[in-house]
C-alpha positions in Angstrom: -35.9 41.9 161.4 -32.2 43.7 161.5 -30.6 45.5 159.1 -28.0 42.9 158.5 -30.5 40.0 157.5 -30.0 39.4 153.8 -33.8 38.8 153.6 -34.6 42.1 154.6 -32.7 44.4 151.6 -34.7 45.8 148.8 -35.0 43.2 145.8 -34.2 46.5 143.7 -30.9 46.5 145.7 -29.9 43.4 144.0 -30.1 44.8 140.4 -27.7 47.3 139.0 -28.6 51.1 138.2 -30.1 51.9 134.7 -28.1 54.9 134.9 -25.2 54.0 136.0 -21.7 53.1 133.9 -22.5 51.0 130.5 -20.4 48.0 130.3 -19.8 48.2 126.6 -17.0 51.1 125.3 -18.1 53.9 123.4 -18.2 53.2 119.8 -16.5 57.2 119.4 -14.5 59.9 121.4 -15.5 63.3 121.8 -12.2 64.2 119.9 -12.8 61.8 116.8 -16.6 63.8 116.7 -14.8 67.3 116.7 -12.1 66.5 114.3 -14.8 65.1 111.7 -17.1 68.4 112.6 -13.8 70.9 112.0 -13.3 69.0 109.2 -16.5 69.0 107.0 -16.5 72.9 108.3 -13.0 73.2 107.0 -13.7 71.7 103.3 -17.1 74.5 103.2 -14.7 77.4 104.6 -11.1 76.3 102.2 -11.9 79.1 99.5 -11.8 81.7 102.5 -8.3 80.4 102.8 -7.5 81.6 106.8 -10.0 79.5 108.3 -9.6 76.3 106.1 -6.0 76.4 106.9 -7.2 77.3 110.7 -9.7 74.6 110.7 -7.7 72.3 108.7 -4.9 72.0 110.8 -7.0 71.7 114.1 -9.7 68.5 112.5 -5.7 67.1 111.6 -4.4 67.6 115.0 -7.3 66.5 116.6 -7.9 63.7 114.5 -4.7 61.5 114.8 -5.0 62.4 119.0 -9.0 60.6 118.9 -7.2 57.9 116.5 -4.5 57.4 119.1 -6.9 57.1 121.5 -9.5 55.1 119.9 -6.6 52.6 120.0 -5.3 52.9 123.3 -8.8 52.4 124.6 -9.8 49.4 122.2 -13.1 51.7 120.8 -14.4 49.5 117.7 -15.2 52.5 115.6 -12.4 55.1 114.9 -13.9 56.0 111.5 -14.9 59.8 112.7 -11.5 60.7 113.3 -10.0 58.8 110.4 -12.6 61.1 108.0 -11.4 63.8 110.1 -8.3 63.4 109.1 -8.7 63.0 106.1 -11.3 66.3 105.5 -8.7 68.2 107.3 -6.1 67.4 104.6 -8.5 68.0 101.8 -8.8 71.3 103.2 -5.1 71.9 103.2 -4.8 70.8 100.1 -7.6 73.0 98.4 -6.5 76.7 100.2 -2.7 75.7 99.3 -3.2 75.2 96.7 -5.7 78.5 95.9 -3.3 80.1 97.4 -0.4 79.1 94.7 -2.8 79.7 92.0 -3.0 83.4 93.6 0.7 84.1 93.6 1.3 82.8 90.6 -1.5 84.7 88.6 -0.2 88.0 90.1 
């Protein structure tokens, strides 16, 4: 038999790789999953004031880009970045707001 007979390829030719590409999207971005980490990181660290504010900023930043993206690339679950988001403005919030209550107590 040749090469080019249909009959002679591999039956496992016919079926697609269990490793290869997933037909269904991602349910979450890398970004949504590292605003929501720098987020719950920035609400523990918000009494230390620099790195809340630092850490704050970035889960804010990087949340609304993964929330952008989530809906650009039609992912069904955008919820990471939305609590990053909002973690990341609890954080600003709370060292602001330490921060007022230090200037004005001096």
């Amino acid at each position: 038999m040749s090469a080019s007979n249909p009959s002679s390829v591999s039956p496992l030719d016919a079926h697609a790789s269990p490793v290869g590409e997933s037909k269904t999207r991602s349910a979450a971005s890398g970004r949504a999953i590292a605003s929501l980490v720098c987020g719950i990181i920035a609400v523990l660290t918000c009494l230390l004031l620099i790195p809340g504010l630092i850490l704050g900023v970035i889960a804010v930043a990087m949340g609304i880009s993964a929330r952008g993206d989530c809906a650009r690339k039609q992912r069904t679950a955008p919820w990471q970045a939305n609590a990053g988001i909002g973690l990341g403005a609890l954080a600003l919030i709370g060292a602001a707001g330490i921060l007022i209550a230090a200037a004005l107590s001096s």
